[in-house]
DRENPAPA-126876 format. One record per residue (C-alpha): residue number from 1; residue in three letters; x, y, z. Coordinates in steps of 0.001 Angstrom, whole numbers, plus 524288, in hexadecimal, padded with zeros to 5 digits. Layout:
BEGIN
{NUM,'ALA',{X,Y,Z}}
...
***
This chain:
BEGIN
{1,'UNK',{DF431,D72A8,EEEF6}}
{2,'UNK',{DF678,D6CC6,EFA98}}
{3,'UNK',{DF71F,D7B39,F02EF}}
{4,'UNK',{DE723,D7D0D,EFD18}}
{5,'UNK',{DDC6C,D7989,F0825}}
{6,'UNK',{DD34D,D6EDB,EFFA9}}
{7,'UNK',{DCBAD,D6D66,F0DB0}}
{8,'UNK',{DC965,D7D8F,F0C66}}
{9,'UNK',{DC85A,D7B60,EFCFD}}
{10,'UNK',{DBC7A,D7234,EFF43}}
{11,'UNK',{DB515,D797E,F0813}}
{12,'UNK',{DB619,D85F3,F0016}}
{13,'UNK',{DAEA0,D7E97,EF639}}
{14,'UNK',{DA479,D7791,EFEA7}}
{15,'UNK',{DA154,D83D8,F02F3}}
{16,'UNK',{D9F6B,D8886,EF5EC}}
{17,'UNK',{D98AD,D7E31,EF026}}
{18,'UNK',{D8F86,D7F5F,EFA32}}
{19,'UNK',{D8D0D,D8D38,EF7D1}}
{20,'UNK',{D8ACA,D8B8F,EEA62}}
{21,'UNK',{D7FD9,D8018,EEDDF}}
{22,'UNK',{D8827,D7715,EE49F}}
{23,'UNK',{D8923,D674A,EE9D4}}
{24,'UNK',{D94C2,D5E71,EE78D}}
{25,'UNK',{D8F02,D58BD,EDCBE}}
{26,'UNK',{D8CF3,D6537,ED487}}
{27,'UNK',{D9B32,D68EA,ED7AC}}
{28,'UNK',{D9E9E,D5C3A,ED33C}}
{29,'UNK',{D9914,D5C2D,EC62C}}
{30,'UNK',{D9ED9,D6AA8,EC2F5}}
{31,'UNK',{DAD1D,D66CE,EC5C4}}
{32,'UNK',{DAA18,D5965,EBF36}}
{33,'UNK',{DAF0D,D5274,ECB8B}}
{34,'UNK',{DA7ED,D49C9,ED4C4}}
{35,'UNK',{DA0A9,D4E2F,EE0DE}}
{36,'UNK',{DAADF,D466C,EE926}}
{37,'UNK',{DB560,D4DB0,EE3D0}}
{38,'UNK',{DACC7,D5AD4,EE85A}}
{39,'UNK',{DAB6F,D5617,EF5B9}}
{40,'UNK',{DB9ED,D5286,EF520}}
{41,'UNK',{DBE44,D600D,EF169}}
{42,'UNK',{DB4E4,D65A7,EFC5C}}
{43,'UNK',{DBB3F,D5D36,F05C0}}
{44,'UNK',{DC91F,D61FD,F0506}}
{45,'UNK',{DCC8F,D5B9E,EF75E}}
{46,'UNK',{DD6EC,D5FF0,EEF98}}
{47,'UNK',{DD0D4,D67BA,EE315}}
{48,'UNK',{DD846,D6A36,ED742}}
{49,'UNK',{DD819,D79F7,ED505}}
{50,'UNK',{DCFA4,D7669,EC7A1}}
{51,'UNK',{DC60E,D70E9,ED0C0}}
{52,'UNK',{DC711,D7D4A,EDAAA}}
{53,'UNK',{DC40B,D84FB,ECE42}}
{54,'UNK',{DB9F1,D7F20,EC8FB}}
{55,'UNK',{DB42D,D7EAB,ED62A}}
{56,'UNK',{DB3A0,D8CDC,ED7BF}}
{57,'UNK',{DAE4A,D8EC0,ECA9F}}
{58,'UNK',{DA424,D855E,ECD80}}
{59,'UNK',{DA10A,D8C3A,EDB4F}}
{60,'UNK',{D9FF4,D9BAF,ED886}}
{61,'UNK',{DAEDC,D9D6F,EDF59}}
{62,'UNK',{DBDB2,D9DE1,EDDD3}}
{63,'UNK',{DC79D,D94F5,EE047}}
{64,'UNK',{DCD20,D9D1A,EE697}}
{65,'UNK',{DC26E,D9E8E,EF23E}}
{66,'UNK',{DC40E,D8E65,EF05F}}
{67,'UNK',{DD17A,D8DAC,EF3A3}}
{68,'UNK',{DCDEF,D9809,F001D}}
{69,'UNK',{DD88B,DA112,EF7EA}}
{70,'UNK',{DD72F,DAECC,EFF72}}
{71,'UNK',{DC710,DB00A,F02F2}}
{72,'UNK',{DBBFB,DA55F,EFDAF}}
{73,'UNK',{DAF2C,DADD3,EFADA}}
{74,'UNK',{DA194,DA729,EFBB0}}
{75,'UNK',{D95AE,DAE86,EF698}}
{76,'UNK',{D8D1A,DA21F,EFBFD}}
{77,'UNK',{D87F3,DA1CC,F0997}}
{78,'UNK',{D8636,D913E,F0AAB}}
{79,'UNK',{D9573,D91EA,F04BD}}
{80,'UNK',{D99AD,D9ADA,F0F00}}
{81,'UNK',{D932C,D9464,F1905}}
{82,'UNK',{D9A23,D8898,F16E9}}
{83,'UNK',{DA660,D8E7D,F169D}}
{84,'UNK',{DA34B,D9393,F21C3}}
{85,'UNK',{D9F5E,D86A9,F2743}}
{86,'UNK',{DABC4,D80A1,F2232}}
{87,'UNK',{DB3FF,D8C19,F28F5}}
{88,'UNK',{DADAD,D8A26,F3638}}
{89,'UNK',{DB156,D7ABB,F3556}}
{90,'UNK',{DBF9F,D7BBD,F341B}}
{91,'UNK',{DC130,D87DB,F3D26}}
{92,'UNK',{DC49E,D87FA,F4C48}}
{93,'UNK',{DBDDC,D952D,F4F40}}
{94,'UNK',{DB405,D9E17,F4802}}
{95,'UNK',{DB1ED,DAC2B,F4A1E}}
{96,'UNK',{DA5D3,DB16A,F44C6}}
{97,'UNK',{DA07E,DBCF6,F42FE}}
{98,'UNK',{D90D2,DBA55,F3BD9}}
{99,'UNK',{D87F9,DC3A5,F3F42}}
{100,'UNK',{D7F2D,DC251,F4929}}
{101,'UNK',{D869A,DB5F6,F4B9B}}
{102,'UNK',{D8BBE,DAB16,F4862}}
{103,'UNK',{D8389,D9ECF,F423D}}
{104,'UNK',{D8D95,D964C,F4B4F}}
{105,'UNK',{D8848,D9BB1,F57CF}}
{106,'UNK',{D7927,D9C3C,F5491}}
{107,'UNK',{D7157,D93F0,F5CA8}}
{108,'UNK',{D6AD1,D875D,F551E}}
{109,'UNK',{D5BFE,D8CF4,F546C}}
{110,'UNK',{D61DE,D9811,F4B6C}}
{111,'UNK',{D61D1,D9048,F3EDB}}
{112,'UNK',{D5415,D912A,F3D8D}}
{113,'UNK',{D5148,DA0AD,F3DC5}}
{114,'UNK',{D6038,D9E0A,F34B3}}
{115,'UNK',{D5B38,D96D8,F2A42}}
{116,'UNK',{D4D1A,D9F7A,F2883}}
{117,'UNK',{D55A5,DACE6,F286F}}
{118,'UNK',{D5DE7,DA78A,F1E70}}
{119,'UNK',{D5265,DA201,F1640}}
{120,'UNK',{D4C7A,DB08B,F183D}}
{121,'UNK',{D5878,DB58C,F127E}}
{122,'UNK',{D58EA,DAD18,F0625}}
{123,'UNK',{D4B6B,DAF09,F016B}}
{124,'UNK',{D4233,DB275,F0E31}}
{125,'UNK',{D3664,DAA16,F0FAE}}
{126,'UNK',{D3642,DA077,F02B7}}
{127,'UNK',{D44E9,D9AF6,F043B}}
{128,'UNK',{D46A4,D92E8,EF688}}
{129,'UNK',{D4DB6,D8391,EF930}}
{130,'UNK',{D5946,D8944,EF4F1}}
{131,'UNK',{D5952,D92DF,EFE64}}
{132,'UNK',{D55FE,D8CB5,F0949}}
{133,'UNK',{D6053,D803F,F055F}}
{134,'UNK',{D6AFD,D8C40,F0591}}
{135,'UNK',{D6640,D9131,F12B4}}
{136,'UNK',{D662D,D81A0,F1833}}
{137,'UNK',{D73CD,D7F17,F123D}}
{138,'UNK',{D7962,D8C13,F1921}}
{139,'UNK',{D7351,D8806,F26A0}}
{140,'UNK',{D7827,D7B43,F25C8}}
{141,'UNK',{D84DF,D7FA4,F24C8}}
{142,'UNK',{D8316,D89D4,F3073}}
{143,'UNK',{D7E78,D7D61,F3999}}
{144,'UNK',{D8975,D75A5,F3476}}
{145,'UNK',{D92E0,D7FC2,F37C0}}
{146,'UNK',{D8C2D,D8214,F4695}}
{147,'UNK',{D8BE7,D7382,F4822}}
{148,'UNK',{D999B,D72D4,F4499}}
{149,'UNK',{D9E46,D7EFD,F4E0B}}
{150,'UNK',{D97A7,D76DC,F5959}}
{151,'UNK',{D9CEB,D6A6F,F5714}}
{152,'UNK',{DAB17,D705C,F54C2}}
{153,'UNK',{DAA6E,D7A9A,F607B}}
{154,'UNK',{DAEE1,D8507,F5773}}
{155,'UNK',{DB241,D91E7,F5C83}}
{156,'UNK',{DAA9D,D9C75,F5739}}
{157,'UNK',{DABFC,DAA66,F59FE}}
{158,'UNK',{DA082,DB390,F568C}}
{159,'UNK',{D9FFB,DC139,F54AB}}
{160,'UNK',{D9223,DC5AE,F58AF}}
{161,'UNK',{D8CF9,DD551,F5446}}
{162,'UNK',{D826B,DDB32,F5F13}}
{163,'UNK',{D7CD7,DE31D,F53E6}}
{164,'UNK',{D7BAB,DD8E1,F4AA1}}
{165,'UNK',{D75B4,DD07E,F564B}}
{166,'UNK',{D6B34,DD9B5,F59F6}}
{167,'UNK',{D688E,DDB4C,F4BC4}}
{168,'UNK',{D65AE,DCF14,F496E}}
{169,'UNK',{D5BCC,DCEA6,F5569}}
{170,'UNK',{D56AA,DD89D,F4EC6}}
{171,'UNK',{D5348,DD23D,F42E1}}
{172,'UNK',{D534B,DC486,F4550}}
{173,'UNK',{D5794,DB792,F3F43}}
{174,'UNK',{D50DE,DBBE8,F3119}}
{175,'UNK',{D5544,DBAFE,F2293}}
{176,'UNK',{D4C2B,DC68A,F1E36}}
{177,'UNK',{D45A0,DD113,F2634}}
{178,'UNK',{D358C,DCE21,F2086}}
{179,'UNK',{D34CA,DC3B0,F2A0D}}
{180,'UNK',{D2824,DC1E6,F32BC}}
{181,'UNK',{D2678,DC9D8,F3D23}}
{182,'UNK',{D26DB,DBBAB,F4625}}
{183,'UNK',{D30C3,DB5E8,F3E4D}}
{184,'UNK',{D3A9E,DC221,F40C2}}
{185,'UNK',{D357E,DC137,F4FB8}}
{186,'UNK',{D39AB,DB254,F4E9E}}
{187,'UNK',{D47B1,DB63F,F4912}}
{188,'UNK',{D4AEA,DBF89,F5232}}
{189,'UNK',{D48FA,DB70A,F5DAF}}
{190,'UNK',{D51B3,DAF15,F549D}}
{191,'UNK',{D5CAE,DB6A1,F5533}}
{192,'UNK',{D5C3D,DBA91,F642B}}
{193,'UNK',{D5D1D,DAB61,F6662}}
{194,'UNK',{D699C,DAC48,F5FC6}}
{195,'UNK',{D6FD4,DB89B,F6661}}
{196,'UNK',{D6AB4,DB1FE,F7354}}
{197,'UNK',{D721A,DA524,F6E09}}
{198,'UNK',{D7DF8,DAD92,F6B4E}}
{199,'UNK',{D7E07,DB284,F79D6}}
{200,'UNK',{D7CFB,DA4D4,F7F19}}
{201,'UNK',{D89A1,DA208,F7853}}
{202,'UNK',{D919B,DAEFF,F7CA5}}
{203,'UNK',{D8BCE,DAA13,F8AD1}}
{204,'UNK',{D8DBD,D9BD4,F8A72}}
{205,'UNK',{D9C87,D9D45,F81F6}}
{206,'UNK',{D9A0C,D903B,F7C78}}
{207,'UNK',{DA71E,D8ABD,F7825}}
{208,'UNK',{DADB7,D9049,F6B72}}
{209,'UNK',{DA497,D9D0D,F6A53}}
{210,'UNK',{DA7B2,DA9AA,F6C20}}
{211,'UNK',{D9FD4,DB50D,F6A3D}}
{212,'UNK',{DA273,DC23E,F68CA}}
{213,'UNK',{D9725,DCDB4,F6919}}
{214,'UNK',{D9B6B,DDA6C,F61C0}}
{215,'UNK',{D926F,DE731,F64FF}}
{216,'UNK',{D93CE,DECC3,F5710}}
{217,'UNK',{D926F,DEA4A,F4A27}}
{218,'UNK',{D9BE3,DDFD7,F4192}}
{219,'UNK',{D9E9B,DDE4A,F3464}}
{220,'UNK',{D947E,DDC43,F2944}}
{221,'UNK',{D9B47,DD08F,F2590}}
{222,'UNK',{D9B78,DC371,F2DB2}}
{223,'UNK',{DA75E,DBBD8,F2DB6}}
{224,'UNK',{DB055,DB089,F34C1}}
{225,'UNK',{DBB0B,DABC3,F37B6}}
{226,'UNK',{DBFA8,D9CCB,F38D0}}
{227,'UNK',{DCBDB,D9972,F4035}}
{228,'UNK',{DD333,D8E03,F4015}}
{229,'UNK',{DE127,D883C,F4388}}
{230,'UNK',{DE6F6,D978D,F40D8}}
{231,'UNK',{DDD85,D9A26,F3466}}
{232,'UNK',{DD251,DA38A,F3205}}
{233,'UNK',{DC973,DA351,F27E6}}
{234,'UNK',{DC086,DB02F,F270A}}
{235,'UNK',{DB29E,DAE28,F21C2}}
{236,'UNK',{DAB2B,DBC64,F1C7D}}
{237,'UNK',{D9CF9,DBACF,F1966}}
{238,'UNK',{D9289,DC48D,F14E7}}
{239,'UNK',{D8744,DB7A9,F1895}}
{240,'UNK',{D80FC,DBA6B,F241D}}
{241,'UNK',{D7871,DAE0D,F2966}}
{242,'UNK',{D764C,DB187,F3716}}
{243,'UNK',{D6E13,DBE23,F3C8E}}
{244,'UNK',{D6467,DC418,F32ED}}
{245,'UNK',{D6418,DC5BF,F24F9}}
{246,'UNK',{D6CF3,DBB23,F2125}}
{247,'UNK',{D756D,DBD8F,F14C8}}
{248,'UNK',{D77D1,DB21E,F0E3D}}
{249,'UNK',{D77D1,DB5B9,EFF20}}
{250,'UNK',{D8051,DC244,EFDCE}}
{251,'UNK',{D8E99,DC41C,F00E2}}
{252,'UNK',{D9B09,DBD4B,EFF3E}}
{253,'UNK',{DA0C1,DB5F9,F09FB}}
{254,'UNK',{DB1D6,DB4F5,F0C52}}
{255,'UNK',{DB91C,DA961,F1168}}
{256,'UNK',{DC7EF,DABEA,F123A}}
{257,'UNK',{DD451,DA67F,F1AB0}}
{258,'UNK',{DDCD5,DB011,F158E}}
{259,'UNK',{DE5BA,DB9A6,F1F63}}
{260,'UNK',{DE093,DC696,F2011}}
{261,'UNK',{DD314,DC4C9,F204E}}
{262,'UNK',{DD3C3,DBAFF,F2C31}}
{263,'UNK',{DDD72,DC432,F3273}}
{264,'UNK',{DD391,DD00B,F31DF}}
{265,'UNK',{DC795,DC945,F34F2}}
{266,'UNK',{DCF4E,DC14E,F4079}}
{267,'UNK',{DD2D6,DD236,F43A7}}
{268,'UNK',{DC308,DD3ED,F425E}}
{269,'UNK',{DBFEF,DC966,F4B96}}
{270,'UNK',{DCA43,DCE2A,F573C}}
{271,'UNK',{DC3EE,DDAC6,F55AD}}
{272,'UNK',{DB804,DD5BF,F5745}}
{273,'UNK',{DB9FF,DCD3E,F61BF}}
{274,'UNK',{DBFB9,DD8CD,F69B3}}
{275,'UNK',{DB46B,DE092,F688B}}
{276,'UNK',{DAA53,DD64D,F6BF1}}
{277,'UNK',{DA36C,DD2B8,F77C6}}
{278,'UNK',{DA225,DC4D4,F7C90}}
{279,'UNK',{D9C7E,DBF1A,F89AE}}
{280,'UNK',{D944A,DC708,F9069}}
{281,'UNK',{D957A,DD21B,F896B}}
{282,'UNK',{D9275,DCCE4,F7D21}}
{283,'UNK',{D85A5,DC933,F83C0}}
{284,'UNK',{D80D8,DD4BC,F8817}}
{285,'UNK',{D826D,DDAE1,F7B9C}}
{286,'UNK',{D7A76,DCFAA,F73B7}}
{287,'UNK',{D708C,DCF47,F7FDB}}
{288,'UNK',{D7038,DDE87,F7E10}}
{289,'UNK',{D6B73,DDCE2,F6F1C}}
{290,'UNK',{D6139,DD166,F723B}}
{291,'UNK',{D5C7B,DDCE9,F7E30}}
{292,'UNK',{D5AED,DE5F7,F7264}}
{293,'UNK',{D5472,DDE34,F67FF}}
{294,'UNK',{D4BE0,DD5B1,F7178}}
{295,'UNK',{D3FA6,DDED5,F6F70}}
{296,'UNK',{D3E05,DDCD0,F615D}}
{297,'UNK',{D3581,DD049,F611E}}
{298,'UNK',{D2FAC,DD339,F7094}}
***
């Protein structure tokens, strides 16, 4: 037992616990255990492997994506999230590739036009409490996670698409496309602060950010990489928060540590590294697509 990461263990199932909008307490009372001894095990607490399984019954999971055996799956966007979250927080460097960019690198005035696409794409104009507590809990953990990337200096290196850029210039900060004709004026403008914010970083080169602008089109999927002390851990995701039409119901999301996977996306990210443009360059191209989209809302 003593070659099994409790500290990874308990994380696993925060994040899961989360994701299925279950408290300590509930947890508690399942396993017949007190909400101490929850907290406990979430900490880095040894668990018994009765516990583990009772615990993955209890959450919709296996014990083996518990025990991080080969690749943990999450079909929740608030559990992934906080994986995510909990990733970012032990790693050294993060290389991200999120279409149109990276929540880490968005300026602070974004979470507003944030929050209303992603209430537009749960339920459009009449969000229930539910939804809008889900939305809140997922944002909170985005701020947490930029406040924590900022205080820690973290190194983040983000993989930026020119089409999916001018795209979503095109379209806006939106959830849904039957917005009103001001309100899709208002997120356009929106998301040209945010290009203009990403420029200000490629110019200024603040400390621990590098940015890379790729003329082409990238994969469907996003996906990162965390780095630490000689480790990798690759993170797959069909949820899409940033840009337009934000997914965050439909898809399965990977977490895994193992080998080959690292190895080929580390290949991906070399590749893609090579072929981008940074600096100047990397300017003129966004400035190029902000040239080209600035009539719509003139």
């Amino acid at each position: 037992m003593t070659s099994i990461d409790f500290h990874q263990i308990g994380q696993r199932l925060k994040a899961y616990r989360l994701g299925r909008g279950l408290a300590a307490e509930a947890v508690a009372d399942a396993l017949g255990i007190s909400r101490a001894a929850v907290y406990r095990i979430e900490g880095g607490g040894v668990v018994k492997i009765e516990t583990l399984e009772k615990l993955a019954s209890l959450l919709e999971t296996s014990v083996a994506s518990l025990l991080g055996a080969g690749v943990e799956y999450y079909d929740n966007v608030l559990s992934y999230f906080e994986r995510m979250r909990q990733a970012e927080e032990d790693a050294d460097q993060v290389i991200a590739y999120f279409p149109p960019t990276s929540y880490l690198l968005t300026s602070d005035a974004y979470m507003a036009p944030l929050r209303q696409a992603l209430l537009e794409a749960e339920s459009g104009n009449s969000p229930t409490h539910g939804e809008m507590a889900e939305v809140d809990a997922i944002m909170a953990i985005l701020e947490e996670r930029k406040r924590a990337r900022a205080k820690r200096r973290l190194s983040v290196i983000n993989f930026v698409s020119a089409p999916e850029v001018e795209r979503w210039l095109r379209t806006g900060v939106v959830g849904r496309f039957d917005l009103l004709a001001d309100i899709q004026v208002e997120r356009r403008l929106a998301a040209r602060r945010e290009v203009e914010h990403l420029i200000s970083l490629i110019e200024t080169e603040p400390m621990g950010v590098q940015i890379g602008v790729i003329d082409s089109t990238l994969p469907n999927l996003t996906f990162q990489t965390f780095r630490r002390s000689g480790k990798a851990l690759v993170c797959i995701s069909p949820f899409r928060l940033t840009g337009d039409l934000p997914n965050l119901r439909s898809g399965v999301a990977m977490v895994t540590s193992d080998a080959e996977p690292v190895r080929l996306y580390e290949r991906l990210t070399e590749d893609m590294w090579r072929r981008s443009h940074r600096g100047e360059s990397a300017i003129r191209i966004l400035r190029g697509v902000l040239d080209r989209t600035a009539a719509l809302d003139s």
